[in-house]
N, C-alpha and C positions, 0 to 999 in steps of 0.2 A: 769101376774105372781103375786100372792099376797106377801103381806110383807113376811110370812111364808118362802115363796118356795124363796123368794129372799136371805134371809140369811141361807140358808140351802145349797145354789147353793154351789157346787165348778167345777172348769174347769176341765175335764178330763185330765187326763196325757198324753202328748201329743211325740210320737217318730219318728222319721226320718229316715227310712229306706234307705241306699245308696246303692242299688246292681242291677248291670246290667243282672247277672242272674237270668231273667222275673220268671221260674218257682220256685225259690228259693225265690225271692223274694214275691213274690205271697203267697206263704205256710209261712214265718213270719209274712206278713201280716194277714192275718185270722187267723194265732196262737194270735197275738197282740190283733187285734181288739177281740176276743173272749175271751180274757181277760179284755174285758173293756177301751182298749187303741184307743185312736184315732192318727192314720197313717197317714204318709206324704210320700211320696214316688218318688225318681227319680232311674234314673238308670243312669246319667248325671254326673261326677262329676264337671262339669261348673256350676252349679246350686244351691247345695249345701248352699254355705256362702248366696244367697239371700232367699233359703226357710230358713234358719235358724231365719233370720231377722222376715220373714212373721211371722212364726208358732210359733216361740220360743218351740223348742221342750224339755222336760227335759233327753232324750237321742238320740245320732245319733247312728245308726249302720253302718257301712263307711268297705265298699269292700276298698281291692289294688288298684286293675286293674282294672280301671275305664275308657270309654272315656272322653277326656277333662282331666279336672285335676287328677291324681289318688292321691289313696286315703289318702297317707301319706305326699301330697304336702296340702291336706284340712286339717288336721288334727293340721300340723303347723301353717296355716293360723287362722283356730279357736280359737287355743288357744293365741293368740295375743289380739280379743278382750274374748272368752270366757274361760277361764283358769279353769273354774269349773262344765263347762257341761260335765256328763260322755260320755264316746265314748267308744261303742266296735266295735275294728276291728278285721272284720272277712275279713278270705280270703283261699286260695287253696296254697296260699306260704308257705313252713314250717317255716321261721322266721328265717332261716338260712340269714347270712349278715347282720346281725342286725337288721331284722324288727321288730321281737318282745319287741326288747329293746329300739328300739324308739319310738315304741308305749307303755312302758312302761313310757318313761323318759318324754311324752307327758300327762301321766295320765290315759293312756288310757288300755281298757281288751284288750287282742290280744285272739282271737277263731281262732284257721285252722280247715276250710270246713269238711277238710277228715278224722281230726281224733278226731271230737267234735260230738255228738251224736244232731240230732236238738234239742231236749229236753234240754240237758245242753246251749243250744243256747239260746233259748227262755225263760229262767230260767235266766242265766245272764243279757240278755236284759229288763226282769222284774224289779231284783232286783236291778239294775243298774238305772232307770229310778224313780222307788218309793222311791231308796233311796236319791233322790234328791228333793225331796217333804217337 
């Protein structure tokens, strides 16, 4: 790499996708990555707080209903050490019983599955990730 290419470098923006739903998850990912973004991916929520450590991602995207941990047990967990990385949770719950507002009172975007268009999905998780740059 010459001197040029070396100060010119910057790391790609890096996101965490958490969703046990393979084909859902699969269609963020290539929406991501086709935007430029380089992709982490479990479907695990046990897993989570140590890819975060590995990857340092500047967005997670965090399902509910997870195996292992779900999703708004990591959510609190995160923000304990990281209080300023965005998170959007998404999920198929309507936010009824206060999900939505504890994912709000965590910092976090709340999207439901079913009545978020993908496009508005992948829009938020863009701008949600770049704007932590």
């Amino acid at each position: 790499m010459g001197l040029f290419s070396w100060f010119s470098w910057k790391p790609r923006t890096c996101v965490l996708v958490v969703e046990d739903d393979v084909p859902l998850r699969r269609f963020i990912v290539e929406r991501l990555e086709a935007n430029g973004v380089r992709v982490v991916e479990t479907g695990n929520g046990n897993e989570v707080l140590s890819l975060i450590q590995t990857h340092v991602p500047q967005c997670v995207v965090l399902d509910v209903m997870l195996p292992g941990k779900n999703g708004m047990q990591i959510l609190a967990e995160l923000r304990v050490s990281n209080p300023d990385l965005p998170v959007v949770v998404l999920t198929t719950l309507s936010g009824e019983g206060g999900l939505r507002q504890e994912a709000y009172r965590h910092g976090a975007a709340f999207l439901n599955k079913a009545s978020t268009s993908l496009e508005v999905v992948i829009d938020t998780i863009l701008r949600s990730a770049y704007g932590n740059r």
